[in-house]
FIGUGU-187473 format. One record per atom (N, C-alpha, C, O): residue in three letters; y, z, x; residue number from 0. Coordinates in steps of 0.2 Angstrom, whole numbers, m for minus. Layout:
! residues N
{code = ALA	py = Y	pz = Z	px = X	pos = NUM}
...
! end
This chain:
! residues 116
{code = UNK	py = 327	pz = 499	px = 670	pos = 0}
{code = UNK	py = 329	pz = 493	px = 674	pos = 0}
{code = UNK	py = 324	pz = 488	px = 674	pos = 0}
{code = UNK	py = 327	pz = 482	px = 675	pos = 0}
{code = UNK	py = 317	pz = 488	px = 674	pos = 1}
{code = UNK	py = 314	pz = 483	px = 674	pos = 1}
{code = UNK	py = 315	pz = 479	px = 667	pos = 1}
{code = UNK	py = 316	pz = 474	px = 669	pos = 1}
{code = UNK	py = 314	pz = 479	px = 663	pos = 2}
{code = UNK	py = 316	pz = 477	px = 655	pos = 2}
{code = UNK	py = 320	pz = 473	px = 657	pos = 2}
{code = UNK	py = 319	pz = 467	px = 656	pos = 2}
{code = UNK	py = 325	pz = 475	px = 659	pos = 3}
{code = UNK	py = 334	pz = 474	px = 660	pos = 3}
{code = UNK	py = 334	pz = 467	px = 664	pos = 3}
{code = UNK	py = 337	pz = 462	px = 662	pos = 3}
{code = UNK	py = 330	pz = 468	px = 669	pos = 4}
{code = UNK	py = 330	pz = 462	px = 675	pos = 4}
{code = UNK	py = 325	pz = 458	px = 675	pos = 4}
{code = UNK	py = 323	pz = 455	px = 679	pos = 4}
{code = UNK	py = 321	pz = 459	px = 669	pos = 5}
{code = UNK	py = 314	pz = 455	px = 668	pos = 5}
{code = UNK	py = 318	pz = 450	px = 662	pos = 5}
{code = UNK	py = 316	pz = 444	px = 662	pos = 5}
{code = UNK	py = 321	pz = 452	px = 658	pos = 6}
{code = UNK	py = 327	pz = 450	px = 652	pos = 6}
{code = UNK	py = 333	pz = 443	px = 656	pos = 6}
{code = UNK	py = 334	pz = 438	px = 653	pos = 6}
{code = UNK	py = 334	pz = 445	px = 663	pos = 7}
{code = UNK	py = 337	pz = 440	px = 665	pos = 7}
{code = UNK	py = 335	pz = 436	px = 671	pos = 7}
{code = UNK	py = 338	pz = 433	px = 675	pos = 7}
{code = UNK	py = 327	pz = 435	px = 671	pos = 8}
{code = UNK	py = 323	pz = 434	px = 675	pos = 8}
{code = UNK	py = 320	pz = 428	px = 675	pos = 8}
{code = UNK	py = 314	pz = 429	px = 677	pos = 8}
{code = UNK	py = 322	pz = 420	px = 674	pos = 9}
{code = UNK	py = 318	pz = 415	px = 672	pos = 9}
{code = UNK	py = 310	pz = 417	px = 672	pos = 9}
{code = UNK	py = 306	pz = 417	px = 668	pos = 9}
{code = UNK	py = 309	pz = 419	px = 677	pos = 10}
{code = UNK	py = 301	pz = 420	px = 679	pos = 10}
{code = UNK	py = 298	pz = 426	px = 675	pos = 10}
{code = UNK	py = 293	pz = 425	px = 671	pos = 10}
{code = UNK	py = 301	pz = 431	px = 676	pos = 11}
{code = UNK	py = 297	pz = 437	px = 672	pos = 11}
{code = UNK	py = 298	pz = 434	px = 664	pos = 11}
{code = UNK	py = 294	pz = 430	px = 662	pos = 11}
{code = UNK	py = 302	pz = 435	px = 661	pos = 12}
{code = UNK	py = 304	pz = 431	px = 654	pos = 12}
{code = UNK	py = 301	pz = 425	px = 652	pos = 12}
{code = UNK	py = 300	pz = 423	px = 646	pos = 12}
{code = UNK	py = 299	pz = 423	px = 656	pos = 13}
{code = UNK	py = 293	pz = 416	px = 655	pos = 13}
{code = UNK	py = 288	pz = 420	px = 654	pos = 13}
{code = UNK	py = 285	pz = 420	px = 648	pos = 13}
{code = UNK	py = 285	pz = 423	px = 659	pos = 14}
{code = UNK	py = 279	pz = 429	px = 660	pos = 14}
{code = UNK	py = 279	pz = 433	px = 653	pos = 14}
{code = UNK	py = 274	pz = 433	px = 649	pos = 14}
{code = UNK	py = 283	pz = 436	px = 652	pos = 15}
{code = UNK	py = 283	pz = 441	px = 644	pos = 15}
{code = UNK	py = 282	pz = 439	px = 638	pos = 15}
{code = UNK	py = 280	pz = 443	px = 634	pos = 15}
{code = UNK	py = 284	pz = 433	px = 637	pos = 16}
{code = UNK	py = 287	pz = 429	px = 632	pos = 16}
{code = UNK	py = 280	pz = 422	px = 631	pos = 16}
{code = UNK	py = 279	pz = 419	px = 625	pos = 16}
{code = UNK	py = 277	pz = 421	px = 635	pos = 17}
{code = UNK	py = 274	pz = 415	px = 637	pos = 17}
{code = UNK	py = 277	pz = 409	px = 636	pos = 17}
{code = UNK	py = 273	pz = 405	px = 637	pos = 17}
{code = UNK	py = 284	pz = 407	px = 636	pos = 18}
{code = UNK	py = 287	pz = 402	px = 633	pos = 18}
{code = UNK	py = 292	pz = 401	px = 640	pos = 18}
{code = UNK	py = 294	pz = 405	px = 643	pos = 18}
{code = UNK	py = 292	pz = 395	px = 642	pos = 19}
{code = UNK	py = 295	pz = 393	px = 649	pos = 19}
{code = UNK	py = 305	pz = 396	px = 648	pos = 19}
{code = UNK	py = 310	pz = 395	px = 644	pos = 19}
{code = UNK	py = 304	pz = 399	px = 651	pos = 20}
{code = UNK	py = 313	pz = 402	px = 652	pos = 20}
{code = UNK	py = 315	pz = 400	px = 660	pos = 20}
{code = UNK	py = 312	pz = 401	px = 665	pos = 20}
{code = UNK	py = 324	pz = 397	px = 658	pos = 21}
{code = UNK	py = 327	pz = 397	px = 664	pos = 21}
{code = UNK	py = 331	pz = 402	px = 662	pos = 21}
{code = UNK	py = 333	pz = 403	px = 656	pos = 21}
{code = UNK	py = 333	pz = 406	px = 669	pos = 22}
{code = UNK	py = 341	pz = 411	px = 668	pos = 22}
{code = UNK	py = 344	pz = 410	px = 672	pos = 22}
{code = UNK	py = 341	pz = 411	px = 677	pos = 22}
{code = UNK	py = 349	pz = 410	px = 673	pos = 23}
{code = UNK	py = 356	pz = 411	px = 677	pos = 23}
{code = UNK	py = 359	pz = 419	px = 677	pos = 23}
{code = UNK	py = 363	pz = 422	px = 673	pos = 23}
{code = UNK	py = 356	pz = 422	px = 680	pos = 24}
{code = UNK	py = 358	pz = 430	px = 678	pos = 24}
{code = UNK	py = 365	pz = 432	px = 680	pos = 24}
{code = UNK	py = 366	pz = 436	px = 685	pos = 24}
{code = UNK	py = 369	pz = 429	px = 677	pos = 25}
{code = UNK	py = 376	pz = 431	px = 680	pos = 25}
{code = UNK	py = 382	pz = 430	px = 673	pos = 25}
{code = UNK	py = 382	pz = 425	px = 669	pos = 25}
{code = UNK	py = 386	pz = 434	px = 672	pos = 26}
{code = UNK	py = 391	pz = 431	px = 666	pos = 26}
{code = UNK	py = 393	pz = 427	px = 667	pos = 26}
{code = UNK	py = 396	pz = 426	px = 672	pos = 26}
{code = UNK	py = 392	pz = 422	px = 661	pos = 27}
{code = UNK	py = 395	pz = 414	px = 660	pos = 27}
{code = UNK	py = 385	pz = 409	px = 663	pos = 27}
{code = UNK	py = 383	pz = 403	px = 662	pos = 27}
{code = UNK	py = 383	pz = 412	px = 664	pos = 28}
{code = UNK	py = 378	pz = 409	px = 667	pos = 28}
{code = UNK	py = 374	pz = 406	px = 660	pos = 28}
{code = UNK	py = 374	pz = 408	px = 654	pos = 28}
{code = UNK	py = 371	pz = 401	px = 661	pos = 29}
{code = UNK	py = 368	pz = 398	px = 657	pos = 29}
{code = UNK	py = 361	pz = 400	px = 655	pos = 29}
{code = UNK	py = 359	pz = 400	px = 660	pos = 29}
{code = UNK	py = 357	pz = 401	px = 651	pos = 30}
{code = UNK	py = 349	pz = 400	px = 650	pos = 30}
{code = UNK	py = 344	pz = 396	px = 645	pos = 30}
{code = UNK	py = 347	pz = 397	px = 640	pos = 30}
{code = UNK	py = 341	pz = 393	px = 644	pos = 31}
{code = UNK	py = 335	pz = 393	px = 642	pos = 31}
{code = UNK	py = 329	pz = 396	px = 640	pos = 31}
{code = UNK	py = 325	pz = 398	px = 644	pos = 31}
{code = UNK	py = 325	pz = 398	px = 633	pos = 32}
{code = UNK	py = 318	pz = 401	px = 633	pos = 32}
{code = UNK	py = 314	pz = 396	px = 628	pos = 32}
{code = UNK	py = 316	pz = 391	px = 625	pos = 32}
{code = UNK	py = 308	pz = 398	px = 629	pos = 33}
{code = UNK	py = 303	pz = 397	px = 625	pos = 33}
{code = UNK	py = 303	pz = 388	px = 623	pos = 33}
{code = UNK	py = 303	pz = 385	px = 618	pos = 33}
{code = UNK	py = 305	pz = 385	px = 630	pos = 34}
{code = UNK	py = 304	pz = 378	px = 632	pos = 34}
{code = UNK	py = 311	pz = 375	px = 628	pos = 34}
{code = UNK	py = 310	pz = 370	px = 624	pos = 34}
{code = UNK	py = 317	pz = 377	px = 629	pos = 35}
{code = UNK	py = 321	pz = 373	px = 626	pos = 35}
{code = UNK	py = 321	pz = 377	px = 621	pos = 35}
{code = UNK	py = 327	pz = 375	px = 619	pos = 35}
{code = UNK	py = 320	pz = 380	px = 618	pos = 36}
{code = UNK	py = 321	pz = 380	px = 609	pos = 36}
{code = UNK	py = 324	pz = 385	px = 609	pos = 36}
{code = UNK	py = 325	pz = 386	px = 603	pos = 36}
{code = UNK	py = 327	pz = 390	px = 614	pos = 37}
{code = UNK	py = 332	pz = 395	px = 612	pos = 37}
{code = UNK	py = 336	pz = 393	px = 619	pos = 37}
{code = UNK	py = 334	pz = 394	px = 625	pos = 37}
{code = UNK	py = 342	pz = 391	px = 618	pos = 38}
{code = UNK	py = 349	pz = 391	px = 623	pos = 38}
{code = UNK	py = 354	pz = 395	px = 622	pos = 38}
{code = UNK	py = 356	pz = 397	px = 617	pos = 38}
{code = UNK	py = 358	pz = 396	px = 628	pos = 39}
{code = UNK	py = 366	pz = 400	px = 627	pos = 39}
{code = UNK	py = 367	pz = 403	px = 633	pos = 39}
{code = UNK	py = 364	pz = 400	px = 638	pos = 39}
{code = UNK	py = 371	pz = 407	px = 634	pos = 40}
{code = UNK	py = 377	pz = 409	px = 638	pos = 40}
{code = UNK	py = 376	pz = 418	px = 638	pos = 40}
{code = UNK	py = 376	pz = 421	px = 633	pos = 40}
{code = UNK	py = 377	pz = 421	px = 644	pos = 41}
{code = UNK	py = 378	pz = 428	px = 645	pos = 41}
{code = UNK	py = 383	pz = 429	px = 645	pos = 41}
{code = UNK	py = 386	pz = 427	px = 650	pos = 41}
{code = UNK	py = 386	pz = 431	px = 640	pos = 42}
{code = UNK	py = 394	pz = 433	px = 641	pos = 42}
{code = UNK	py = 395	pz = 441	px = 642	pos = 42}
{code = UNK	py = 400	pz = 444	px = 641	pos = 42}
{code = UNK	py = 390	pz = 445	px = 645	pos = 43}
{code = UNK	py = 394	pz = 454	px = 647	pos = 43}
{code = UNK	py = 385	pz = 455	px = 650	pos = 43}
{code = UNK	py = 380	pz = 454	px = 647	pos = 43}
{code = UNK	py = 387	pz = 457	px = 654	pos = 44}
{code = UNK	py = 381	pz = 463	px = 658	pos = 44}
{code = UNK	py = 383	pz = 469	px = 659	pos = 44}
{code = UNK	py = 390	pz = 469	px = 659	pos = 44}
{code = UNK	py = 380	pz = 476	px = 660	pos = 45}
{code = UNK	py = 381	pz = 484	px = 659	pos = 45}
{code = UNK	py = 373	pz = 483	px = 660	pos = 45}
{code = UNK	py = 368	pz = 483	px = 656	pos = 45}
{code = UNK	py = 372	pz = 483	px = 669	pos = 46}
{code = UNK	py = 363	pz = 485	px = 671	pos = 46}
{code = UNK	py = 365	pz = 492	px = 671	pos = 46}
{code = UNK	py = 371	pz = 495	px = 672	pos = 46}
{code = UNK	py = 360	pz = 495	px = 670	pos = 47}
{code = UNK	py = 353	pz = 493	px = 666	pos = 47}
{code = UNK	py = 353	pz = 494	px = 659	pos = 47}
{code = UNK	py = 348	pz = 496	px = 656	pos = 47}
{code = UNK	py = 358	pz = 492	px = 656	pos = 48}
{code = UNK	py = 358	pz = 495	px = 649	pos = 48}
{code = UNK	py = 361	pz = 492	px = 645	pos = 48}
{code = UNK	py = 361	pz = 493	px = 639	pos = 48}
{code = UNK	py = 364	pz = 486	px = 647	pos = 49}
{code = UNK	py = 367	pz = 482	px = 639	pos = 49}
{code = UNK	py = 366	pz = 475	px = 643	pos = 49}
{code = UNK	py = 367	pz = 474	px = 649	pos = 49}
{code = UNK	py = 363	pz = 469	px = 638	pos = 50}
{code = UNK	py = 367	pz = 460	px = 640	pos = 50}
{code = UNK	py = 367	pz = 458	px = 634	pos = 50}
{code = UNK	py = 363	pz = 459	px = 630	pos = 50}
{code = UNK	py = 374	pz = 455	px = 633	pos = 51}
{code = UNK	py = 376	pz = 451	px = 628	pos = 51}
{code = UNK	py = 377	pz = 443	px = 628	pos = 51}
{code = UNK	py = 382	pz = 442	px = 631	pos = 51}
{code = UNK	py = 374	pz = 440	px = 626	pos = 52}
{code = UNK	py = 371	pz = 434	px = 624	pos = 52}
{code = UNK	py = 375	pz = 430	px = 619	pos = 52}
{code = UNK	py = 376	pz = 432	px = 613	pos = 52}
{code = UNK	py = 378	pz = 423	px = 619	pos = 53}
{code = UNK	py = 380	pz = 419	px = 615	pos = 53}
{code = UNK	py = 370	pz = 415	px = 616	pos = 53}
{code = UNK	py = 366	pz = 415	px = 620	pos = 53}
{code = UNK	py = 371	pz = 414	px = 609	pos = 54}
{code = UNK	py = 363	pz = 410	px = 608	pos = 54}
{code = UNK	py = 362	pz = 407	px = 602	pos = 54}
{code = UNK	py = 365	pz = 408	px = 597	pos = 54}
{code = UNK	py = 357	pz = 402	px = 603	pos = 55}
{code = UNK	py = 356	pz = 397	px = 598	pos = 55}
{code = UNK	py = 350	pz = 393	px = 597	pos = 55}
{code = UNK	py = 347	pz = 391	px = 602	pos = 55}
{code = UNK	py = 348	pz = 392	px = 591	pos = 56}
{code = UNK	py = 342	pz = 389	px = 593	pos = 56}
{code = UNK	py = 342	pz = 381	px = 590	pos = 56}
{code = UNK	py = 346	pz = 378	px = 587	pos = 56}
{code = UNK	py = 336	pz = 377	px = 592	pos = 57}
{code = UNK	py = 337	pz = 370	px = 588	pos = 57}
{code = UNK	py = 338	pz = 369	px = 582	pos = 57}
{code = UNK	py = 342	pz = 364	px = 580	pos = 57}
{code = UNK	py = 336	pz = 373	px = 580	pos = 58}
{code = UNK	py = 336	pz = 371	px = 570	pos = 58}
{code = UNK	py = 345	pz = 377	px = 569	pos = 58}
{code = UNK	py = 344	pz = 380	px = 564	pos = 58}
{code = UNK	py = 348	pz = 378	px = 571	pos = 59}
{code = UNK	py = 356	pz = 378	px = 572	pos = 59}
{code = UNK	py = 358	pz = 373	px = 567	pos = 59}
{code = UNK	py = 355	pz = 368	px = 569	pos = 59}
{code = UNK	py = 360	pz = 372	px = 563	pos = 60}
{code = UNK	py = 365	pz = 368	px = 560	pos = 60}
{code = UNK	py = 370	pz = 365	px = 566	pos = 60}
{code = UNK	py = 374	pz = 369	px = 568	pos = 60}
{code = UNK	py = 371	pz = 359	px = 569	pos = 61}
{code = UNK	py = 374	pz = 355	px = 574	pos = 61}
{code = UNK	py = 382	pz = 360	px = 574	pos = 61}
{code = UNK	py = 385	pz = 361	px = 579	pos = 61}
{code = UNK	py = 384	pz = 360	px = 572	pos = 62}
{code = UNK	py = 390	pz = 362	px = 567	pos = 62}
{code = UNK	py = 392	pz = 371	px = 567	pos = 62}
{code = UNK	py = 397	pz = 375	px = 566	pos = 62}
{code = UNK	py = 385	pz = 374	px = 568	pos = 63}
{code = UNK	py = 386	pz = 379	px = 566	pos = 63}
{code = UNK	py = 387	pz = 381	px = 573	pos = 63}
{code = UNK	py = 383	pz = 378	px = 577	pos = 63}
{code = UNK	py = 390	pz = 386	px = 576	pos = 64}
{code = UNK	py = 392	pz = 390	px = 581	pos = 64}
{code = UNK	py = 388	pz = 395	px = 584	pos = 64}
{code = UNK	py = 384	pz = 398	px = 579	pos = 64}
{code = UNK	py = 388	pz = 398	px = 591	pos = 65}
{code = UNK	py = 383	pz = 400	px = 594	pos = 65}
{code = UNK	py = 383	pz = 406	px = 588	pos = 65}
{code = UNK	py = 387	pz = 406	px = 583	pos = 65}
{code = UNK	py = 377	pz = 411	px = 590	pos = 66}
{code = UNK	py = 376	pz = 416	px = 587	pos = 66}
{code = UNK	py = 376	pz = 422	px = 593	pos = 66}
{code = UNK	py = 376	pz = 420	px = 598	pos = 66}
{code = UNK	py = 375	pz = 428	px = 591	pos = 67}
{code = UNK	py = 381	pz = 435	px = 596	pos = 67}
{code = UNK	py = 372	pz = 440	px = 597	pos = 67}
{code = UNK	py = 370	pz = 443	px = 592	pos = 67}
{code = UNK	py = 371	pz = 439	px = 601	pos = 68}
{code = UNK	py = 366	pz = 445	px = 603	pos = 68}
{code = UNK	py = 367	pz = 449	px = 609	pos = 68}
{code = UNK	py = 369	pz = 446	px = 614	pos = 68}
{code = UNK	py = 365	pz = 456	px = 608	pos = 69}
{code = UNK	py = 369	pz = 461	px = 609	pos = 69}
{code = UNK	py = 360	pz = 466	px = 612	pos = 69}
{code = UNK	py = 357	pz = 469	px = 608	pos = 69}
{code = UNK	py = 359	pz = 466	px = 619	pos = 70}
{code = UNK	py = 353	pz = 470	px = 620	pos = 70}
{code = UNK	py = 354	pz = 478	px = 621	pos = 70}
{code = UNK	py = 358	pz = 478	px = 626	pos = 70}
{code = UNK	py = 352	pz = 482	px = 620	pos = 71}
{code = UNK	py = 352	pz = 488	px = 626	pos = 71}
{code = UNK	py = 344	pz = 492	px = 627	pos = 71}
{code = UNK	py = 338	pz = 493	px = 624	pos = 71}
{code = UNK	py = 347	pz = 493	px = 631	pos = 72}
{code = UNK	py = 339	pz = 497	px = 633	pos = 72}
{code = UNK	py = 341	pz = 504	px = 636	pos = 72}
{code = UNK	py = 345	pz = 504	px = 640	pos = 72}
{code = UNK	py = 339	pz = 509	px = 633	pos = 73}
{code = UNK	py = 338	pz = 516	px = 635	pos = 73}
{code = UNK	py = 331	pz = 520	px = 636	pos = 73}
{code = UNK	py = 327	pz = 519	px = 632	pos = 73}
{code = UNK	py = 331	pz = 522	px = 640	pos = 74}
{code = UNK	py = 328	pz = 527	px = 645	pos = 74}
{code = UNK	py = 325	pz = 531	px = 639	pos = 74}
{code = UNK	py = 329	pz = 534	px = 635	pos = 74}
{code = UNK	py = 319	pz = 532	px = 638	pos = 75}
{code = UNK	py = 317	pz = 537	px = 631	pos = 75}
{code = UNK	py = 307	pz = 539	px = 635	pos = 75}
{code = UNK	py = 303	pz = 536	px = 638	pos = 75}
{code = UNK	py = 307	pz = 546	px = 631	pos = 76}
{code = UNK	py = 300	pz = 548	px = 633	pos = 76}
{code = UNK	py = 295	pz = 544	px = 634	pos = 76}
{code = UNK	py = 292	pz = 542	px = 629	pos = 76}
{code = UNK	py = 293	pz = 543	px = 641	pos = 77}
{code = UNK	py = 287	pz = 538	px = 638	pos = 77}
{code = UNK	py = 289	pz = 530	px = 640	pos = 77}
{code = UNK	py = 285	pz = 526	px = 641	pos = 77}
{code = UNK	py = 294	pz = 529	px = 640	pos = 78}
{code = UNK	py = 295	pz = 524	px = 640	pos = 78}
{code = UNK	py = 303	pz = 519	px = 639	pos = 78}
{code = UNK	py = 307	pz = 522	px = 643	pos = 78}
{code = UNK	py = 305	pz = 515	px = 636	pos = 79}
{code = UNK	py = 310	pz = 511	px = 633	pos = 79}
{code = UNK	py = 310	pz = 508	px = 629	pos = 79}
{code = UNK	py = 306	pz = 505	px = 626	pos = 79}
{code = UNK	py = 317	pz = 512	px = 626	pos = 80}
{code = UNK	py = 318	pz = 510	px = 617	pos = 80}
{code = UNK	py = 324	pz = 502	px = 620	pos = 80}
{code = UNK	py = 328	pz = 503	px = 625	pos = 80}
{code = UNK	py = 323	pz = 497	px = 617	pos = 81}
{code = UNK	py = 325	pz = 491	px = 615	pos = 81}
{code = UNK	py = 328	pz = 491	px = 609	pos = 81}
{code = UNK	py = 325	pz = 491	px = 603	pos = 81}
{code = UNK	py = 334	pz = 490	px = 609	pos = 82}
{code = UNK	py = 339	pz = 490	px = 603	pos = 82}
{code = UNK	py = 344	pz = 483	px = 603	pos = 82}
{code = UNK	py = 349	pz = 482	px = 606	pos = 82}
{code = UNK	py = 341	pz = 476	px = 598	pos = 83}
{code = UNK	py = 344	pz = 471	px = 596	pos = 83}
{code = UNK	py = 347	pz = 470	px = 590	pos = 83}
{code = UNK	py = 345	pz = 470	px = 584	pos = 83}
{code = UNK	py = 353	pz = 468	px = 592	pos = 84}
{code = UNK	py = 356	pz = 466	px = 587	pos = 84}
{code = UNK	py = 360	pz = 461	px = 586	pos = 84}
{code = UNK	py = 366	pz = 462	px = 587	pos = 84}
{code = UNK	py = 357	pz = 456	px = 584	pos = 85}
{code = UNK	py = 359	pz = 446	px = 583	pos = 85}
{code = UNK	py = 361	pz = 444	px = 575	pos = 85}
{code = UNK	py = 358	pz = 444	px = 570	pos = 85}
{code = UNK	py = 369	pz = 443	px = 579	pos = 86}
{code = UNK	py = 374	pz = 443	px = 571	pos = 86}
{code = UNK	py = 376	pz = 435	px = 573	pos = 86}
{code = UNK	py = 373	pz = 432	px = 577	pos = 86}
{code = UNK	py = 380	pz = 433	px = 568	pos = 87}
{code = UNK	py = 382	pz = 427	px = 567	pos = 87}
{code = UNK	py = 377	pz = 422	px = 566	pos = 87}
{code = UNK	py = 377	pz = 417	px = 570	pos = 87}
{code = UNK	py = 373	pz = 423	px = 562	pos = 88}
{code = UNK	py = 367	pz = 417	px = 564	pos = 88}
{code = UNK	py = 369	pz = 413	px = 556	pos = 88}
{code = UNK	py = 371	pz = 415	px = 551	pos = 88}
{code = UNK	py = 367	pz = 408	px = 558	pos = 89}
{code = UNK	py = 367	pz = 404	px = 551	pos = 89}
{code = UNK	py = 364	pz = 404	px = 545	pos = 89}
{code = UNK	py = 358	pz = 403	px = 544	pos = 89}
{code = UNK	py = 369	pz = 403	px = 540	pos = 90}
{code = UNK	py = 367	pz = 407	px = 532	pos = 90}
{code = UNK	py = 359	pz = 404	px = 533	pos = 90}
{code = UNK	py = 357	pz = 399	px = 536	pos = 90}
{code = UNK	py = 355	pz = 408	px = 530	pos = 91}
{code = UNK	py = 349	pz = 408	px = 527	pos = 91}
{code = UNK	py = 342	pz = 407	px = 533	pos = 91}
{code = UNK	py = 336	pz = 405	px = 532	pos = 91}
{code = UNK	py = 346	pz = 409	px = 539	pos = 92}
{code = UNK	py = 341	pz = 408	px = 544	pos = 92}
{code = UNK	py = 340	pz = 414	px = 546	pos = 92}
{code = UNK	py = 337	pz = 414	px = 551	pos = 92}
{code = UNK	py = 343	pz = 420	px = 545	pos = 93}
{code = UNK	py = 342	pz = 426	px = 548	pos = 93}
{code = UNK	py = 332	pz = 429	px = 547	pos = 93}
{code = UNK	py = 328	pz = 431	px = 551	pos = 93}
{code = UNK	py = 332	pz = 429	px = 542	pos = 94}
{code = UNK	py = 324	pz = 432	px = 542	pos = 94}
{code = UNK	py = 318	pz = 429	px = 545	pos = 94}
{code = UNK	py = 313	pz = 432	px = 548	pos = 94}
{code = UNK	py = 320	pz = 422	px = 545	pos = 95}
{code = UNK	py = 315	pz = 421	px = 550	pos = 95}
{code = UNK	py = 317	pz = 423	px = 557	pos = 95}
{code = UNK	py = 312	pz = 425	px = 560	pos = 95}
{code = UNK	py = 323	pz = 422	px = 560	pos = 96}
{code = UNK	py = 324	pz = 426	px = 567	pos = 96}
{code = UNK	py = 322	pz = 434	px = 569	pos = 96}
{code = UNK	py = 320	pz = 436	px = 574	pos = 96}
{code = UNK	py = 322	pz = 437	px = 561	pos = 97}
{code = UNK	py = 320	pz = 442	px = 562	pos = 97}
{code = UNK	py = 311	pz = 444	px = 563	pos = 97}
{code = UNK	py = 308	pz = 449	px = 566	pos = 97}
{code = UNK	py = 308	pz = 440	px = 560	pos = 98}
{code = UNK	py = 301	pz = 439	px = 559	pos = 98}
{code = UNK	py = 299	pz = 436	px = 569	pos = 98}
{code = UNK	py = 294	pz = 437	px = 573	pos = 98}
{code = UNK	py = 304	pz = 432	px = 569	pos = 99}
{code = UNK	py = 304	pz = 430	px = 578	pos = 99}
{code = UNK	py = 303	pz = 434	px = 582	pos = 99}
{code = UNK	py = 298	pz = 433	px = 586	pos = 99}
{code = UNK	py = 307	pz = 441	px = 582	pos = 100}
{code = UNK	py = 311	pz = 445	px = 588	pos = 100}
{code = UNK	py = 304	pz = 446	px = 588	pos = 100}
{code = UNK	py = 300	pz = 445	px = 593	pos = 100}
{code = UNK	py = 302	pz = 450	px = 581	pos = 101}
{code = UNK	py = 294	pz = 453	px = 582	pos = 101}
{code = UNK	py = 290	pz = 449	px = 585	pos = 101}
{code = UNK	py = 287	pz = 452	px = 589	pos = 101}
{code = UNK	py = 288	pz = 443	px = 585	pos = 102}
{code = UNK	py = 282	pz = 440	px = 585	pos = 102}
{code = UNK	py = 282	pz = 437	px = 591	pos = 102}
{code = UNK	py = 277	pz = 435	px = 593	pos = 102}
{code = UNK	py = 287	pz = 435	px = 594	pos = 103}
{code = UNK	py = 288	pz = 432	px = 600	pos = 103}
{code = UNK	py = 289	pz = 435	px = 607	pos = 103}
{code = UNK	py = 286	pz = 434	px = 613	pos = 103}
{code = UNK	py = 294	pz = 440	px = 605	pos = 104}
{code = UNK	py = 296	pz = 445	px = 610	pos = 104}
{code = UNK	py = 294	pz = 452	px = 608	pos = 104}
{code = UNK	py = 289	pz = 453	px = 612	pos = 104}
{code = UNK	py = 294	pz = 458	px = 604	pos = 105}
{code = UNK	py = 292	pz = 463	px = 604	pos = 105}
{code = UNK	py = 284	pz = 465	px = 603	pos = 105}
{code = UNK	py = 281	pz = 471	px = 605	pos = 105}
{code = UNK	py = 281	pz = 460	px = 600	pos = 106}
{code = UNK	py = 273	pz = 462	px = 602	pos = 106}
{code = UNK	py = 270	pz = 459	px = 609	pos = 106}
{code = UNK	py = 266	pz = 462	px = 613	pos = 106}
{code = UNK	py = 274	pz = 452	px = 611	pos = 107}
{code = UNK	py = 271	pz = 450	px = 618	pos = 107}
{code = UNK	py = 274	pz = 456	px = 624	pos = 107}
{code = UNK	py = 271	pz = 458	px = 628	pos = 107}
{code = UNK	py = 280	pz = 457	px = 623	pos = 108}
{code = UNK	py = 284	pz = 463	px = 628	pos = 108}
{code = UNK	py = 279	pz = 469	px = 629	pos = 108}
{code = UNK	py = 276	pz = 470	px = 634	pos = 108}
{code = UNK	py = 277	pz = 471	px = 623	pos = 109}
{code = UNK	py = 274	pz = 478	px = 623	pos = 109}
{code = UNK	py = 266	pz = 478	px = 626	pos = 109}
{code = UNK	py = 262	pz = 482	px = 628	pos = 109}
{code = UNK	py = 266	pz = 473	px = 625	pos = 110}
{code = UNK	py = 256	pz = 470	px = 627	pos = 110}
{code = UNK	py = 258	pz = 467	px = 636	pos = 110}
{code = UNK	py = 255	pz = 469	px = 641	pos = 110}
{code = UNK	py = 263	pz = 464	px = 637	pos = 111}
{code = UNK	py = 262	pz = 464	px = 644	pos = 111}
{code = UNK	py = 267	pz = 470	px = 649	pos = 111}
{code = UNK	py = 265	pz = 470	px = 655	pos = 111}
{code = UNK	py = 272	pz = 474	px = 647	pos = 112}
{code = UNK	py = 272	pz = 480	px = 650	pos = 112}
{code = UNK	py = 270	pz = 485	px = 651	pos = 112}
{code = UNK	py = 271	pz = 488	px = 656	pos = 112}
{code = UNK	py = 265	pz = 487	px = 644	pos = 113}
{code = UNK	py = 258	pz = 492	px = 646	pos = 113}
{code = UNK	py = 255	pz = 488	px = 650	pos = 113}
{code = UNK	py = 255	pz = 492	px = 655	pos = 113}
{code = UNK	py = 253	pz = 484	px = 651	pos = 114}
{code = UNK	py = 248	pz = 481	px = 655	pos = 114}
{code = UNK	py = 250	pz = 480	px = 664	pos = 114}
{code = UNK	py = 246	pz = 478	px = 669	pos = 114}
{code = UNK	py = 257	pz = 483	px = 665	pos = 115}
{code = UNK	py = 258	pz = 483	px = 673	pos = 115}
{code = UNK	py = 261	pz = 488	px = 672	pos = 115}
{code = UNK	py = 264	pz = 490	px = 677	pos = 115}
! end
């Protein structure tokens, strides 16, 4: 649960992430992360265990349509397994998003919730 509400949390999410986030934690609500450079829409919550996300970032082709991410979080020995998966992104821009998840979110996530 705490992943889950820290996930839709301007504050915590600002905090894990280092990058300023607003959230509207509600379906249909709107967000911001990482000062503007990632925006979108919560379209499905399932606390403590699934949010799904229309998202987009600046370098979006103008033209090109949001992109579909899908979080879950499960309850595992030790801790929480983190299961993403962000489809629809625009041709030739996936590896670098994938190079992102890591470096923005899953090494800072992991260094600040061992830490509390």
């Amino acid at each position: 649960m705490r992943l889950y509400e820290a996930w839709l949390d301007g504050e915590e999410h600002s905090a894990f992430t280092g990058g300023a986030a607003l959230v509207d934690a509600s379906v249909d609500g709107a967000f911001t992360a990482w000062d503007g450079y990632i925006s979108g829409t919560t379209i499905a919550m399932e606390p403590p265990h699934r949010i799904v996300q229309r998202w987009r970032t600046t370098e979006f082709p103008p033209e090109s349509p949001d992109s579909r991410l899908e979080i879950t979080f499960e309850e595992v020995e030790g801790g929480t397994r983190i299961t993403l998966i962000h489809s629809e992104i625009p041709d030739g821009q996936g590896q670098e998003y994938e190079q992102g998840w890591r470096d923005y979110y899953f090494k800072p996530m992991a260094v600040f919730f061992s830490a509390g």
